[in-house]
PyMOL commands that place a pseudoatom at each C-alpha (Angstrom):
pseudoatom trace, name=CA, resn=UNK, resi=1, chain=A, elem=C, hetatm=0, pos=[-30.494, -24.785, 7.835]
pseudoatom trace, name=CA, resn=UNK, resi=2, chain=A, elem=C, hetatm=0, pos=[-28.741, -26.744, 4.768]
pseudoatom trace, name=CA, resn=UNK, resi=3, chain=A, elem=C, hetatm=0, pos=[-28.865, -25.405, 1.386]
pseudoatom trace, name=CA, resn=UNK, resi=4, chain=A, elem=C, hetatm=0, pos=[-30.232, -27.452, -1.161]
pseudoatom trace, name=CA, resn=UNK, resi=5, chain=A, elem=C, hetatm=0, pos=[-28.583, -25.237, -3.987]
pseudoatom trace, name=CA, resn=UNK, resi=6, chain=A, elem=C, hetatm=0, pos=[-26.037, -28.121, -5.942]
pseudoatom trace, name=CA, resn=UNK, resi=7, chain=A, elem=C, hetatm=0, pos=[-21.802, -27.846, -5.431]
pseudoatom trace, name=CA, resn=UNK, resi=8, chain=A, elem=C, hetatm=0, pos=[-19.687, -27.992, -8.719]
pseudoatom trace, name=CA, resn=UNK, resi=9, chain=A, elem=C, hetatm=0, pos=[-16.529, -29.354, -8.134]
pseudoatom trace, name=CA, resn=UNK, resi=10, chain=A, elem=C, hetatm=0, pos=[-14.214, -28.477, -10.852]
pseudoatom trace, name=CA, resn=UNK, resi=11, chain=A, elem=C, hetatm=0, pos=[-11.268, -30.824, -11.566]
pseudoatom trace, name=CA, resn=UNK, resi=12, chain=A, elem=C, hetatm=0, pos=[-7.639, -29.505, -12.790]
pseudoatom trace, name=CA, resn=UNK, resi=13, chain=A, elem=C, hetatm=0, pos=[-7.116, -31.462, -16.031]
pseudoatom trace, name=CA, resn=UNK, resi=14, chain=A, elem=C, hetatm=0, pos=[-4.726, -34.165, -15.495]
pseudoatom trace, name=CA, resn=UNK, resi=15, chain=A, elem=C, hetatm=0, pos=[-1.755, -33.526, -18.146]
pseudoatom trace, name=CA, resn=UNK, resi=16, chain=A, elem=C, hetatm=0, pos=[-0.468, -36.680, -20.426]
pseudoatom trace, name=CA, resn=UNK, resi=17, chain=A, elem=C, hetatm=0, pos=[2.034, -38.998, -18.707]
pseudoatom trace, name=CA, resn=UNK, resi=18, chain=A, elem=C, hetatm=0, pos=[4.370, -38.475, -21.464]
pseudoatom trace, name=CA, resn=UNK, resi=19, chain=A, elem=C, hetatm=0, pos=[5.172, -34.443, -20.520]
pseudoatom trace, name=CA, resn=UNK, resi=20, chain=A, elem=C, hetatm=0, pos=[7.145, -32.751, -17.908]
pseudoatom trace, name=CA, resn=UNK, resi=21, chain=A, elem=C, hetatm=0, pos=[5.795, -30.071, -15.696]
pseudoatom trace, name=CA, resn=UNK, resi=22, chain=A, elem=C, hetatm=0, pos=[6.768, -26.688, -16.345]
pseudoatom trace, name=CA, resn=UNK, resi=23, chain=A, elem=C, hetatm=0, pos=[10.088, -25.703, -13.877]
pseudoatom trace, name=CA, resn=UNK, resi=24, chain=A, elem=C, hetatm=0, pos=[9.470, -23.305, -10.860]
pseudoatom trace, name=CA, resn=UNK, resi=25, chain=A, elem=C, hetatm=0, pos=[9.551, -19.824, -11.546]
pseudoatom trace, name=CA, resn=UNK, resi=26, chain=A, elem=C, hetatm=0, pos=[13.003, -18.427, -10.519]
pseudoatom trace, name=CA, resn=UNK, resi=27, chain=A, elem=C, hetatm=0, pos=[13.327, -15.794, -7.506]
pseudoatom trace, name=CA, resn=UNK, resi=28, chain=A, elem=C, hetatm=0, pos=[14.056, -12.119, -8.139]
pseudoatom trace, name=CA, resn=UNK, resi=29, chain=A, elem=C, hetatm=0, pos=[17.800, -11.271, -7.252]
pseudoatom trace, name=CA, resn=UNK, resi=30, chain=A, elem=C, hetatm=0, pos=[17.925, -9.831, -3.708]
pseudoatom trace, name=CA, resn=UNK, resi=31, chain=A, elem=C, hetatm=0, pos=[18.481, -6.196, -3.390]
pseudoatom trace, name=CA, resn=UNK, resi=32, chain=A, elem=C, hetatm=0, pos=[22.217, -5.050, -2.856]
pseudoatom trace, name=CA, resn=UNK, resi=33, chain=A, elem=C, hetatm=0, pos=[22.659, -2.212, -0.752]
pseudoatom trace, name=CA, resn=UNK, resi=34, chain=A, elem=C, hetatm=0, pos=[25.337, 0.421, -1.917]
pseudoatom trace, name=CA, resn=UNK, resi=35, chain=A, elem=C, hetatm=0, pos=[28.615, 0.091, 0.534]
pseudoatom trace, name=CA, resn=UNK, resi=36, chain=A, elem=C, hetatm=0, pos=[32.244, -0.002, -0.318]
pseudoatom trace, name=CA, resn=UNK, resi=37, chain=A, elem=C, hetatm=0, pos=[32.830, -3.599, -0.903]
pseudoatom trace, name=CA, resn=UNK, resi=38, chain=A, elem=C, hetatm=0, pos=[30.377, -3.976, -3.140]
pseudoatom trace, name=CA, resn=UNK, resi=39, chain=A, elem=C, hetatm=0, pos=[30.707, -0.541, -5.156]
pseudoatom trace, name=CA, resn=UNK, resi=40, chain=A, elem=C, hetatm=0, pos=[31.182, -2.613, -8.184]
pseudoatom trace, name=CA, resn=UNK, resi=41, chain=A, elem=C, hetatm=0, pos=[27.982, -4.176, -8.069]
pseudoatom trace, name=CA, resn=UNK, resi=42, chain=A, elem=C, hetatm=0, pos=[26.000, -0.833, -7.659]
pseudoatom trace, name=CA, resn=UNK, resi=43, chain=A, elem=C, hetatm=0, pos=[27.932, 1.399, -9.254]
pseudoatom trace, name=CA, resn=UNK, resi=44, chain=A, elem=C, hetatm=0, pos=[27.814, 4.256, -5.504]
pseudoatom trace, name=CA, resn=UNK, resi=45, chain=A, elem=C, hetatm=0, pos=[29.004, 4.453, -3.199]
pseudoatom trace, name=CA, resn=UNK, resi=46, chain=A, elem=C, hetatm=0, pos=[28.681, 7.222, -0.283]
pseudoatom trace, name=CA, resn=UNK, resi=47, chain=A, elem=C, hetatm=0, pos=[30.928, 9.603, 0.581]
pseudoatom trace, name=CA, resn=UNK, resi=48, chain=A, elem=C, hetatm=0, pos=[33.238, 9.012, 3.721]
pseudoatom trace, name=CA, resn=UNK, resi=49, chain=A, elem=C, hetatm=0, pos=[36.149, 10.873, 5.928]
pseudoatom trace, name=CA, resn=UNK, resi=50, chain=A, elem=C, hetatm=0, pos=[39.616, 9.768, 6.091]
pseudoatom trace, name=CA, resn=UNK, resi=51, chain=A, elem=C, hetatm=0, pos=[40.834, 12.459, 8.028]
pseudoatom trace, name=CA, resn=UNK, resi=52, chain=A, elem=C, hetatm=0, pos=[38.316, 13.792, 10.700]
pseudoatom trace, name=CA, resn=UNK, resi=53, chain=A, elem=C, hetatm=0, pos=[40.294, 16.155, 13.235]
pseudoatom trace, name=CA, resn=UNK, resi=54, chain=A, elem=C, hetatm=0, pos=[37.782, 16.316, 15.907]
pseudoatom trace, name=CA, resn=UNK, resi=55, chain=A, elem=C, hetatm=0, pos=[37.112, 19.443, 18.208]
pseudoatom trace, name=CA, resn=UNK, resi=56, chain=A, elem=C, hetatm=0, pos=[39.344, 20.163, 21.206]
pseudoatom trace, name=CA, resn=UNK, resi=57, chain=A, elem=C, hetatm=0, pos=[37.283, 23.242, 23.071]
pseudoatom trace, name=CA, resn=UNK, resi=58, chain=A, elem=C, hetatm=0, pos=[39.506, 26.097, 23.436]
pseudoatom trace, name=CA, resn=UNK, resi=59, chain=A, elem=C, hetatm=0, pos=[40.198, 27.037, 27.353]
pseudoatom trace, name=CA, resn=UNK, resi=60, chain=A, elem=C, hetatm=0, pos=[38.223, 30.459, 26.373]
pseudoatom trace, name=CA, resn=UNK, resi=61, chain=A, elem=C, hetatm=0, pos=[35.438, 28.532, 25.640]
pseudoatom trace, name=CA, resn=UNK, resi=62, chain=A, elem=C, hetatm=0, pos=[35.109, 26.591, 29.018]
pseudoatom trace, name=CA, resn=UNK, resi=63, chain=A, elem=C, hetatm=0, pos=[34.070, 29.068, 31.142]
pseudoatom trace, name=CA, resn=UNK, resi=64, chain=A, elem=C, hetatm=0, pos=[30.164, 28.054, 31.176]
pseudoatom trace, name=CA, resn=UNK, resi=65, chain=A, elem=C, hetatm=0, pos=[29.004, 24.750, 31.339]
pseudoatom trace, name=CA, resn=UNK, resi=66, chain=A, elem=C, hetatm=0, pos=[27.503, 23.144, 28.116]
pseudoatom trace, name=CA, resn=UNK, resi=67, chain=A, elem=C, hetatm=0, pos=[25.384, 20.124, 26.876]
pseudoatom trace, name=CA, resn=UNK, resi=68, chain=A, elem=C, hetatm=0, pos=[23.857, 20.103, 23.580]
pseudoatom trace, name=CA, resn=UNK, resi=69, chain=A, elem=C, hetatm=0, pos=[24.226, 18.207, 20.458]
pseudoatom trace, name=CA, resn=UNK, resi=70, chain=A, elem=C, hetatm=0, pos=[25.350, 19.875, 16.990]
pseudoatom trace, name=CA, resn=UNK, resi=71, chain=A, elem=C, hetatm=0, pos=[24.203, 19.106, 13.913]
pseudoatom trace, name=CA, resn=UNK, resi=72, chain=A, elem=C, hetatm=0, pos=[26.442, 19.758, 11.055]
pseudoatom trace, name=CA, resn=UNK, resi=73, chain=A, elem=C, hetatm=0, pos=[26.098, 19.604, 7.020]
pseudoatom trace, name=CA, resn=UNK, resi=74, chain=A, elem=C, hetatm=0, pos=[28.576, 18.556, 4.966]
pseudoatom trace, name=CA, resn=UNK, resi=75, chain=A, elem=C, hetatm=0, pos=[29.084, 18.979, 1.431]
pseudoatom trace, name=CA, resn=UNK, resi=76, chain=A, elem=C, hetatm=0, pos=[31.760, 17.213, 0.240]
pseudoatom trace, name=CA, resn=UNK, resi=77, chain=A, elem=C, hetatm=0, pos=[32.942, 17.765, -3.282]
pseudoatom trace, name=CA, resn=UNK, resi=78, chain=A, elem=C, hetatm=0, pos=[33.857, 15.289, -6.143]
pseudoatom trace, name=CA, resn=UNK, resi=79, chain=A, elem=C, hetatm=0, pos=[37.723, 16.252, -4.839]
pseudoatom trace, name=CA, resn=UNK, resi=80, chain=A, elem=C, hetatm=0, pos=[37.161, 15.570, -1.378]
pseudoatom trace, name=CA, resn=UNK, resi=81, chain=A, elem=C, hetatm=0, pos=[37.015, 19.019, 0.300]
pseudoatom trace, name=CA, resn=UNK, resi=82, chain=A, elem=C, hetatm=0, pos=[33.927, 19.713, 2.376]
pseudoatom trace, name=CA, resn=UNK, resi=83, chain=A, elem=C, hetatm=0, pos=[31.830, 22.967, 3.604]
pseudoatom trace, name=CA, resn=UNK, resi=84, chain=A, elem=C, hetatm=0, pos=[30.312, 22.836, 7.035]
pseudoatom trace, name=CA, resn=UNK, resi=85, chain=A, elem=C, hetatm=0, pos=[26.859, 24.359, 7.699]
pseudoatom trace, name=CA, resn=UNK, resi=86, chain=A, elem=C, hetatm=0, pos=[25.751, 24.654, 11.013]
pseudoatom trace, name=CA, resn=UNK, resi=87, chain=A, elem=C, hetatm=0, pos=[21.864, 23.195, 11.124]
pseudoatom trace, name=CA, resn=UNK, resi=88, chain=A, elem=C, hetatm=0, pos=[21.561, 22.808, 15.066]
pseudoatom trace, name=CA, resn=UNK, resi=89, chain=A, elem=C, hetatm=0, pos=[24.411, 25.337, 16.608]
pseudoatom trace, name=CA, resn=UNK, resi=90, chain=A, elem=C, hetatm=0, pos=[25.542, 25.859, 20.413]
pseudoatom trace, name=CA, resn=UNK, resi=91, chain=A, elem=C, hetatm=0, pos=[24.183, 29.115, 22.194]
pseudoatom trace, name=CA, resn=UNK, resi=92, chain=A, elem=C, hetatm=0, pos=[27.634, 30.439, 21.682]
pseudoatom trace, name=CA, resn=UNK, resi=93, chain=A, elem=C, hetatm=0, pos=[28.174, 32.086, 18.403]
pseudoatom trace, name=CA, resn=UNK, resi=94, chain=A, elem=C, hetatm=0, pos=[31.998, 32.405, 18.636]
pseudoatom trace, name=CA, resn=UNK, resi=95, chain=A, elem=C, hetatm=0, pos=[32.182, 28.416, 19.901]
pseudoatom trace, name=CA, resn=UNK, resi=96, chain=A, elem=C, hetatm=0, pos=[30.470, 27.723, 16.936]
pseudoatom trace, name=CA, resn=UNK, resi=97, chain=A, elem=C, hetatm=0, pos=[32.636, 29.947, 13.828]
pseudoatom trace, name=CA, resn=UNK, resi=98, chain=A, elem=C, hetatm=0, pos=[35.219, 27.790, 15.772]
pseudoatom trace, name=CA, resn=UNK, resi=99, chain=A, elem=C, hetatm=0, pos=[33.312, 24.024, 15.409]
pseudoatom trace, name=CA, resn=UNK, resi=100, chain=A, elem=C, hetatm=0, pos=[32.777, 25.099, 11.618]
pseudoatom trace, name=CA, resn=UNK, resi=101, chain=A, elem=C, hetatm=0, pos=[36.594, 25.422, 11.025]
pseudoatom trace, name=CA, resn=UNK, resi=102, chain=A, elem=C, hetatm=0, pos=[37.633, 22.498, 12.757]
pseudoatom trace, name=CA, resn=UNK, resi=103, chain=A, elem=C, hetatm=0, pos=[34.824, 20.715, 10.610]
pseudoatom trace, name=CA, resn=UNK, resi=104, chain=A, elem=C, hetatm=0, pos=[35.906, 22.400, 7.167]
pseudoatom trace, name=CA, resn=UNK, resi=105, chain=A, elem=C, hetatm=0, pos=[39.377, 20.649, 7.700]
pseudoatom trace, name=CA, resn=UNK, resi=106, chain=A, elem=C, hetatm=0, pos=[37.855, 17.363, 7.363]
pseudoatom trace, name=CA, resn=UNK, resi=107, chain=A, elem=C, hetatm=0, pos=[38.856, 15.593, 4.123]
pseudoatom trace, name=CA, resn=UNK, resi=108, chain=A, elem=C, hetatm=0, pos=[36.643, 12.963, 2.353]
pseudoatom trace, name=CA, resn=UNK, resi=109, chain=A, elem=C, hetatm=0, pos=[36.722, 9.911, -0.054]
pseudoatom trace, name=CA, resn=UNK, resi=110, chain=A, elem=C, hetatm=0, pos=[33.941, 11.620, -2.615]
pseudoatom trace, name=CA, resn=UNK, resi=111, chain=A, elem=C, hetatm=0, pos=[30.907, 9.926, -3.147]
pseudoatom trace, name=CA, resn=UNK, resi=112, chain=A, elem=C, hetatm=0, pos=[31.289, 7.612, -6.164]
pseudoatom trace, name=CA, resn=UNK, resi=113, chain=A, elem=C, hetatm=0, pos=[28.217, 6.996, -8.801]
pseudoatom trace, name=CA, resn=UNK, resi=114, chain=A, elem=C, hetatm=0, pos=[29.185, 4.879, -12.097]
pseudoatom trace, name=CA, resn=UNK, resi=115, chain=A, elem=C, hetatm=0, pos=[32.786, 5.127, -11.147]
pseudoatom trace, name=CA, resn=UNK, resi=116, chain=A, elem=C, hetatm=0, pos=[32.896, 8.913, -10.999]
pseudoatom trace, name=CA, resn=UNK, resi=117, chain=A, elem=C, hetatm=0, pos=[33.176, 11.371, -7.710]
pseudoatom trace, name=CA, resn=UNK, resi=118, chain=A, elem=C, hetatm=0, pos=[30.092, 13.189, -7.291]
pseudoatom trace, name=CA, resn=UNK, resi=119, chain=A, elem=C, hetatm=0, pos=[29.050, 15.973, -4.638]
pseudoatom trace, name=CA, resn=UNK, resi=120, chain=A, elem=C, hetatm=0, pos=[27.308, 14.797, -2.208]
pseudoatom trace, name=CA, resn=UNK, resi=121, chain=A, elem=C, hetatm=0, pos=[25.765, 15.542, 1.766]
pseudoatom trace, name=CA, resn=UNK, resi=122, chain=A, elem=C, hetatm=0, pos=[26.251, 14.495, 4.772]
pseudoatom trace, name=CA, resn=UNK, resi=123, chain=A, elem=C, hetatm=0, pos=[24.585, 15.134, 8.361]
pseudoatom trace, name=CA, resn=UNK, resi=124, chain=A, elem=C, hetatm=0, pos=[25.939, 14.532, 11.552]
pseudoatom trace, name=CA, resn=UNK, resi=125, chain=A, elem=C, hetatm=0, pos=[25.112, 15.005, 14.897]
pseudoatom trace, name=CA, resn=UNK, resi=126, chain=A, elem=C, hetatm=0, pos=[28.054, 15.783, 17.584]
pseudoatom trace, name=CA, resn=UNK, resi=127, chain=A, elem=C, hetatm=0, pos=[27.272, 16.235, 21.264]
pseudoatom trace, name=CA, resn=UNK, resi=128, chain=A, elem=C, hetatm=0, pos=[29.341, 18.747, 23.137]
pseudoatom trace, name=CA, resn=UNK, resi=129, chain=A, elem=C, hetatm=0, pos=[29.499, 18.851, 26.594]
pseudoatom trace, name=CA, resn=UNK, resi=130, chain=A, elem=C, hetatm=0, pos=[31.193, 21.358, 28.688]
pseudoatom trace, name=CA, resn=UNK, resi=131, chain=A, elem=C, hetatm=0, pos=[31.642, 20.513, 32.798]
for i in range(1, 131): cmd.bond("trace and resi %d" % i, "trace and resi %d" % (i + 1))
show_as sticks, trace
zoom trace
């Protein structure tokens, strides 16, 4: 059933031939994400290992067949040195006092903010498996 109510059509005002329209508004910058080649930009940049001995299991340790993953913390100081914590461990206590020393020996490029080191964390996840 039509309506009989009236339409108003508005009109946008035409402007005066002698003025230019306003420019485009400009885009926001994109985000940059914080990596080493563009540290400069950011001003952080995450911590990272330069020397990462990893695990050889011991021949003591062999004796019983093993598949798990470990998950290790890392807390790597403004000099580079790190602490291991054990956050996921093997069923083997004495395997894993082991894994935590090999893991403490790691040595780090510090995490940079504003051109300073800074502590900083790290987790990883390292599967171990015994045949």
């Amino acid at each position: 059933m039509p309506s009989n109510t009236p339409v108003t059509v508005l009109k946008q005002p035409t402007p005066p031939p002698d003025t230019e329209p306003p420019p485009p508004p400009e885009a926001p910058p994109a985000p940059v994400a914080a990596t080493q080649e563009n540290a400069n930009l950011t001003g952080t940049t995450s911590a990272y290992a330069v020397s990462k001995p990893m695990p050889e299991i011991p021949t003591e340790f062999r004796r019983l067949p093993m598949d798990v993953s470990l998950v290790v913390k890392l807390t790597v100081g403004p000099d580079g040195t790190a602490t291991a914590e054990l956050i996921q461990a093997t069923p083997n206590p004495k395997l894993n006092q082991w894994l935590l020393e090999t893991f403490r020996r790691w040595k780090f490029f510090p995490a940079i903010h504003f051109d300073q080191p800074v502590k900083s964390e790290l987790v990883i996840t390292v599967p171990i498996k015994i045949y």
